[in-house]
C-alpha positions as CSV (number, residue, x, y, z in Angstrom):
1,X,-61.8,2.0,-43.0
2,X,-62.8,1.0,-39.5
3,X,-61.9,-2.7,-40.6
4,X,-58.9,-1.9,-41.9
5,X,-57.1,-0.2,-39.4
6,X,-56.8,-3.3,-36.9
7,X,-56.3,-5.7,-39.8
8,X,-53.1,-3.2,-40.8
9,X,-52.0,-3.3,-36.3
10,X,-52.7,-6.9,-36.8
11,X,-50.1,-7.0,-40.2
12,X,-47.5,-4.6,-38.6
13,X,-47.5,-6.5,-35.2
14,X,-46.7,-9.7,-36.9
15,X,-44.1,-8.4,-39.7
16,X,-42.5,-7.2,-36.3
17,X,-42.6,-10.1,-34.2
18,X,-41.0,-12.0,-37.4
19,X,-38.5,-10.1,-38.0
20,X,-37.1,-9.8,-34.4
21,X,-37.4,-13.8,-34.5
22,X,-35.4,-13.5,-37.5
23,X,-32.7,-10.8,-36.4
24,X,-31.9,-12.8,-32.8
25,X,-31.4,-16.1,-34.9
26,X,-29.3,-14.6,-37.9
27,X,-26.8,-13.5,-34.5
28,X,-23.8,-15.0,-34.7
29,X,-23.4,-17.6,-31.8
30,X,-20.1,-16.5,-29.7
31,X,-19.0,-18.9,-27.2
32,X,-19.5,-17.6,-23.8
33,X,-16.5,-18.2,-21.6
34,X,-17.4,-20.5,-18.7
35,X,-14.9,-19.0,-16.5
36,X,-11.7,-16.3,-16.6
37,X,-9.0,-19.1,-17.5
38,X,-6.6,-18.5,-14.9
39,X,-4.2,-21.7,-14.6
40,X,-4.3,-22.3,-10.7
41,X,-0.6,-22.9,-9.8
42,X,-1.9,-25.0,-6.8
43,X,0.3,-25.4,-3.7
44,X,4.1,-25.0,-3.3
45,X,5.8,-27.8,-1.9
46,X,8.8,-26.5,0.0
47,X,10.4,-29.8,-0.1
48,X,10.7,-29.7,-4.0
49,X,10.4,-26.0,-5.1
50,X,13.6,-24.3,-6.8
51,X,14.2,-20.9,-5.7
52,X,13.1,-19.4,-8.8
53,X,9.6,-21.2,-7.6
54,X,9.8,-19.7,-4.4
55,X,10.6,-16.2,-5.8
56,X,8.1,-16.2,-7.6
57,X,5.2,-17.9,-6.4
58,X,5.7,-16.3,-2.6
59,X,4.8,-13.5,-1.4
60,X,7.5,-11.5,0.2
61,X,10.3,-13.6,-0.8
62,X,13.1,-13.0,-2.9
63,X,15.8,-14.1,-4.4
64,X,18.4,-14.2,-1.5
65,X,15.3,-15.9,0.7
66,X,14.3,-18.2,-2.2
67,X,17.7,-19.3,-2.3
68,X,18.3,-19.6,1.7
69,X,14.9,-21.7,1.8
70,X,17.0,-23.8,-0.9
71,X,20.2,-23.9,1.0
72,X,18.5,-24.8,4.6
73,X,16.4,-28.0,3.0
74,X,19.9,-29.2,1.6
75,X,21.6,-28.7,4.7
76,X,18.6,-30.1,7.1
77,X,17.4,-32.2,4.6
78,X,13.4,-32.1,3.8
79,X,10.7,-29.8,6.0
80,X,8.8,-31.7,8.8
81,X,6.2,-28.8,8.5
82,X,5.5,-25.7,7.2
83,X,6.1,-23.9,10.7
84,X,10.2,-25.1,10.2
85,X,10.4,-22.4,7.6
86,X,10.4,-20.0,10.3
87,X,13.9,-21.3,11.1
88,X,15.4,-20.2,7.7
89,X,17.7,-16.8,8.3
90,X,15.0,-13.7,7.3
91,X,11.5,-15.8,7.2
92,X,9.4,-13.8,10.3
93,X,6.3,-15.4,11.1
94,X,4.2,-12.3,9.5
95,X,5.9,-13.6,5.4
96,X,4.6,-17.5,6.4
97,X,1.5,-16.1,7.5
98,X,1.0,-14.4,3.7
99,X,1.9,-18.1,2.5
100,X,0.2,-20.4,4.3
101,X,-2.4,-21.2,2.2
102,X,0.0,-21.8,-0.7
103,X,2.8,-24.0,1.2
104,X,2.5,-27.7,1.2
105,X,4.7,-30.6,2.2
106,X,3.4,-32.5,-1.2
């Protein structure tokens, strides 16, 4: 009996280490996402943009400053920089701060 009993560990040991082997590959295989899939919109160019773009995409602007961004670049023609949005009625410098990282020229 004294044999037996490590022959029967030994038995029940390897039936176990099988059949985890088995369970983990008889998983089905699910892709793991690489990375949250968020489409990056990229920069705004202010020379380009259509007010719904602006409205949208900016933070703190609306429709009536979407559309006077709009209405200033038709009448001045296109922004020198991003700084001459401050010269468009209601844009202080605290709403081109929030954007700055998003406007570009581009």
């Amino acid at each position: 009996m004294r044999k037996l009993l490590p022959n029967f560990f030994f038995a029940v040991l390897a039936s176990t280490s099988v059949a985890v082997s088995a369970a983990e590959s008889a998983k089905p295989v699910t892709a793991k996402p690489v990375a949250t899939q968020q489409v990056a919109i990229g920069k705004i160019n202010l020379n380009t943009a259509d007010a719904a773009t602006l409205e949208r995409e900016l933070k703190g602007i609306g429709a009536g400053k979407a559309q006077a961004i709009v209405a200033y670049r038709e009448a001045h023609g296109p922004f020198a920089s991003v700084d001459e949005l401050l010269e468009v009625k209601g844009i202080g410098a605290a709403t081109l701060e929030k954007n700055l990282e998003k406007l570009s020229l581009q």
